[in-house]
C-alpha positions as CSV (number, residue, x, y, z in Angstrom):
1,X,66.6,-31.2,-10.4
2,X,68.0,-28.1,-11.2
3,X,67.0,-26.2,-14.7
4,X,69.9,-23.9,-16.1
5,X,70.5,-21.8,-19.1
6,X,72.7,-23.8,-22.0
7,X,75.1,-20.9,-22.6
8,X,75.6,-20.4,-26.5
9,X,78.2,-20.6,-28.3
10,X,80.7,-17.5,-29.1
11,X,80.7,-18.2,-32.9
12,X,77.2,-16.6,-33.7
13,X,77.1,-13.9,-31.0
14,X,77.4,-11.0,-33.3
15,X,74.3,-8.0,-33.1
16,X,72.9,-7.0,-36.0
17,X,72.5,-3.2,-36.7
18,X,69.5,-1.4,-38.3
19,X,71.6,-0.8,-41.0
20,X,71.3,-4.0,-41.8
21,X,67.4,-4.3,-42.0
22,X,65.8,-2.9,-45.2
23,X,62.6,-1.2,-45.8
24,X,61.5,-0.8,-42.4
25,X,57.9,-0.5,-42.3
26,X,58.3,3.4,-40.2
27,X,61.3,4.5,-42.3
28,X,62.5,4.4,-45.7
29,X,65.7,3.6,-46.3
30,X,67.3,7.2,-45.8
31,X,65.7,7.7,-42.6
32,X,63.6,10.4,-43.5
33,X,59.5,10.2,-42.9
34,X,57.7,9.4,-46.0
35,X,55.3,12.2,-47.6
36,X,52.3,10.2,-46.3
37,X,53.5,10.9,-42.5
38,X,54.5,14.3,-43.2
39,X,51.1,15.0,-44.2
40,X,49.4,12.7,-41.4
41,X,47.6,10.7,-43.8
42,X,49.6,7.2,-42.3
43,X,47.3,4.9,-41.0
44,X,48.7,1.3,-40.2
45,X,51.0,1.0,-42.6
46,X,49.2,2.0,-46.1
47,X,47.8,5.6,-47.0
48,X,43.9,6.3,-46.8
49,X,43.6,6.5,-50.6
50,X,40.1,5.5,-52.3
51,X,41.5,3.3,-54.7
52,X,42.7,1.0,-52.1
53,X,39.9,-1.0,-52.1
54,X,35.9,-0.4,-50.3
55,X,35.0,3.2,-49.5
56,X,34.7,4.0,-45.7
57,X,31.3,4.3,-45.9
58,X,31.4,0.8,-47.7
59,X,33.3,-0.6,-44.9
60,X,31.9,1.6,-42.0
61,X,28.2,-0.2,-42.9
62,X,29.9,-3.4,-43.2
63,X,30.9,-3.4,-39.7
64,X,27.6,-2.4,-38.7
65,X,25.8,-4.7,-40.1
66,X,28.2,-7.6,-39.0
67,X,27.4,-6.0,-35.3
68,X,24.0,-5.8,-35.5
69,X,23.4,-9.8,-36.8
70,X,26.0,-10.6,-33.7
71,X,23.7,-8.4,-31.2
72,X,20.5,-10.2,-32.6
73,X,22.6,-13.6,-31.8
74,X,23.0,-11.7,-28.1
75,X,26.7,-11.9,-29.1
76,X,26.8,-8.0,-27.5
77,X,30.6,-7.7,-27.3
78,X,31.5,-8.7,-29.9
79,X,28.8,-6.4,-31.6
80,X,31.0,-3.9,-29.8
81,X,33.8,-4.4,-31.3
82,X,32.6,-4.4,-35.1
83,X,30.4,-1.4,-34.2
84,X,33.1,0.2,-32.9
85,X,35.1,0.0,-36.0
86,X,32.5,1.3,-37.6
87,X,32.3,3.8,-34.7
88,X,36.5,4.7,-35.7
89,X,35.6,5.2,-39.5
90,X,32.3,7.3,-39.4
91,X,32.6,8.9,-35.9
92,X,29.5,10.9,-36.6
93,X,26.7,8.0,-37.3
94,X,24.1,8.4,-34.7
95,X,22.4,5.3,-35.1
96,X,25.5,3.1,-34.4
97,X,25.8,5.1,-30.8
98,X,22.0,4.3,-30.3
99,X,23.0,0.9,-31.1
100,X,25.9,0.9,-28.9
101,X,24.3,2.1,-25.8
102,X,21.3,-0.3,-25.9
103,X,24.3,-2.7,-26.0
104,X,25.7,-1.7,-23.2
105,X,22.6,-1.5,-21.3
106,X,22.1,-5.0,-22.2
107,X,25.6,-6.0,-20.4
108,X,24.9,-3.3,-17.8
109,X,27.6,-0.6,-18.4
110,X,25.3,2.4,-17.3
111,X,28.4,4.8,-17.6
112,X,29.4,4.1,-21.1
113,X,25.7,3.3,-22.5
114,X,24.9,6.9,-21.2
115,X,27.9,8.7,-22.7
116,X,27.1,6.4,-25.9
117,X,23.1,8.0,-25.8
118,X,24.3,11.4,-25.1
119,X,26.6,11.2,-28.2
120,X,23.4,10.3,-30.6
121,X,21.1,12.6,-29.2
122,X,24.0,15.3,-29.5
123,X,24.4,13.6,-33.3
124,X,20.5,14.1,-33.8
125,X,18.9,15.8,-31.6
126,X,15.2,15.4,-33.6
127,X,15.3,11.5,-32.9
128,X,13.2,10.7,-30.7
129,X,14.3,6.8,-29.9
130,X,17.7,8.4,-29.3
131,X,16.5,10.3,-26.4
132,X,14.4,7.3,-25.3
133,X,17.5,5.2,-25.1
134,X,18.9,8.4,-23.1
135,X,16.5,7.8,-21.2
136,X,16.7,5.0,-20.2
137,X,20.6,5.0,-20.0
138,X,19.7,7.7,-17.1
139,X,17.5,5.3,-15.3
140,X,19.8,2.6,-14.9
141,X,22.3,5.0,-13.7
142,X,20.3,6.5,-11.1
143,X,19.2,9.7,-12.2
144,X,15.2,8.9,-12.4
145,X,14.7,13.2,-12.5
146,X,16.9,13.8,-15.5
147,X,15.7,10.9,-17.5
148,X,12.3,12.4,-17.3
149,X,13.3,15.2,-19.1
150,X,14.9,13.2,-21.6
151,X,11.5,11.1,-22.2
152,X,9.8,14.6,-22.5
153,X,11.6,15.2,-25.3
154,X,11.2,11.8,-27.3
155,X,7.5,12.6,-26.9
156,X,7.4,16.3,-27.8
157,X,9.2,14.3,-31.2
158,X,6.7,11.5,-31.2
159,X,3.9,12.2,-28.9
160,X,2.4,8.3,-29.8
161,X,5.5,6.6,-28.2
162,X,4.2,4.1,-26.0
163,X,7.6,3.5,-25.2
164,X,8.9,6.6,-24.2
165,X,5.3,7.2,-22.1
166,X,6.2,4.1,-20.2
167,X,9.2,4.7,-19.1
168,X,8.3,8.2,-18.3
169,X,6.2,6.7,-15.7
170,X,8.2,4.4,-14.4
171,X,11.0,7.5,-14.0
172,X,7.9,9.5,-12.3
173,X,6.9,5.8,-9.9
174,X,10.7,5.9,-8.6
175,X,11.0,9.2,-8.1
176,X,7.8,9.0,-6.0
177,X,9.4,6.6,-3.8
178,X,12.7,8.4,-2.9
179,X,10.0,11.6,-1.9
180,X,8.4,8.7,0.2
181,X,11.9,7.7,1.6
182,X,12.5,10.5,2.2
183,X,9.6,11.7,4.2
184,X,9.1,8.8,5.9
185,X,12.9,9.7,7.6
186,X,14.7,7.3,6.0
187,X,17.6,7.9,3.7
188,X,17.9,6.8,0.0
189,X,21.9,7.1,-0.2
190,X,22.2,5.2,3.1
191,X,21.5,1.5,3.8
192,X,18.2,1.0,5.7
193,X,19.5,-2.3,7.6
194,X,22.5,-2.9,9.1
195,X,23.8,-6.0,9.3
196,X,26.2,-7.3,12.0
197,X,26.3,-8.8,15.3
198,X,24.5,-6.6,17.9
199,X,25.2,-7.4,21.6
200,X,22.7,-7.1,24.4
201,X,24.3,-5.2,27.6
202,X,22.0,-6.3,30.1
């Protein structure tokens, strides 16, 4: 069996032109940018104007808290997304790139949950479960020496963090080990076994 095109008939093979299309959503009908655009205040389609509807604030928490019952439901990327709407309308909300990072931990993005930490402690640097999260975001991505550091300076905030003295230790017990490695000859960056076929010559 063999599956062609039915070619259409010539009656209604005209093209329309823009012209022909009104109100365009990027245009008005001379062609010319709107005020809105000129000013850079065009966002999707309607102007950012307070009167609109919810405040960003308003609708920056609502997103948050909408992620933060899907991350207690261990719905984490979803919680993403709605946090990082929030994230797009109140760029400068530490707690959401706390949130974010423990998130991503969770799913195992070590890149992005460290970038995330980094922002918050950046955000507020006096936090001390900011720079735990750090912390621990440093861990998991390998860097047992810096994330020390990091948990130094959750507990020079709060020196009764069980927490942060916890996972101090366990940054000091692995970096203890590679010093072991290390002396005992073998490598850390290399694998210890090899595995393969090895052929006797005798």
């Amino acid at each position: 069996m063999k599956i062609t095109w039915k070619k259409q008939s010539k009656v209604n093979n005209k093209k329309r032109s823009l012209a022909a299309l009104s109100n365009l959503p990027f245009e008005d009908q001379e062609g010319k940018p709107t005020k809105a655009e000129e000013e850079g205040e065009f966002r999707g389609g309607k102007t950012l104007d307070s009167s609109c509807g919810p405040s960003t604030q308003q609708l920056a928490d609502s997103f948050q808290a909408q992620g933060d019952k899907l991350a207690e439901d261990g719905k984490y990327r979803e919680a993403l997304g709605k946090w990082e709407n929030a994230l797009t309308l109140m760029p400068g909300k530490a707690v959401l790139h706390e949130q974010k990072a423990q998130v991503l931990l969770e799913i195992g993005d070590a890149w992005n949950a460290l970038k995330a930490a980094t922002w918050a402690t950046e955000l507020e640097p006096s936090w001390a479960e900011a720079w735990i999260t750090l912390g621990r975001a440093q861990l998991n991505f390998g860097e047992p020496d810096i994330a020390i550091e990091s948990f130094d300076r959750a507990l020079a905030i709060k020196p009764d963090s069980e927490e942060a003295q916890d996972d101090r230790k366990s940054a000091l017990h692995l970096v203890k080990r590679r010093k072991q490695l290390r002396l005992s000859g073998l490598s850390d960056t290399e694998n210890r076994f090899v595995v393969g076929d090895k052929t006797d010559s005798s």
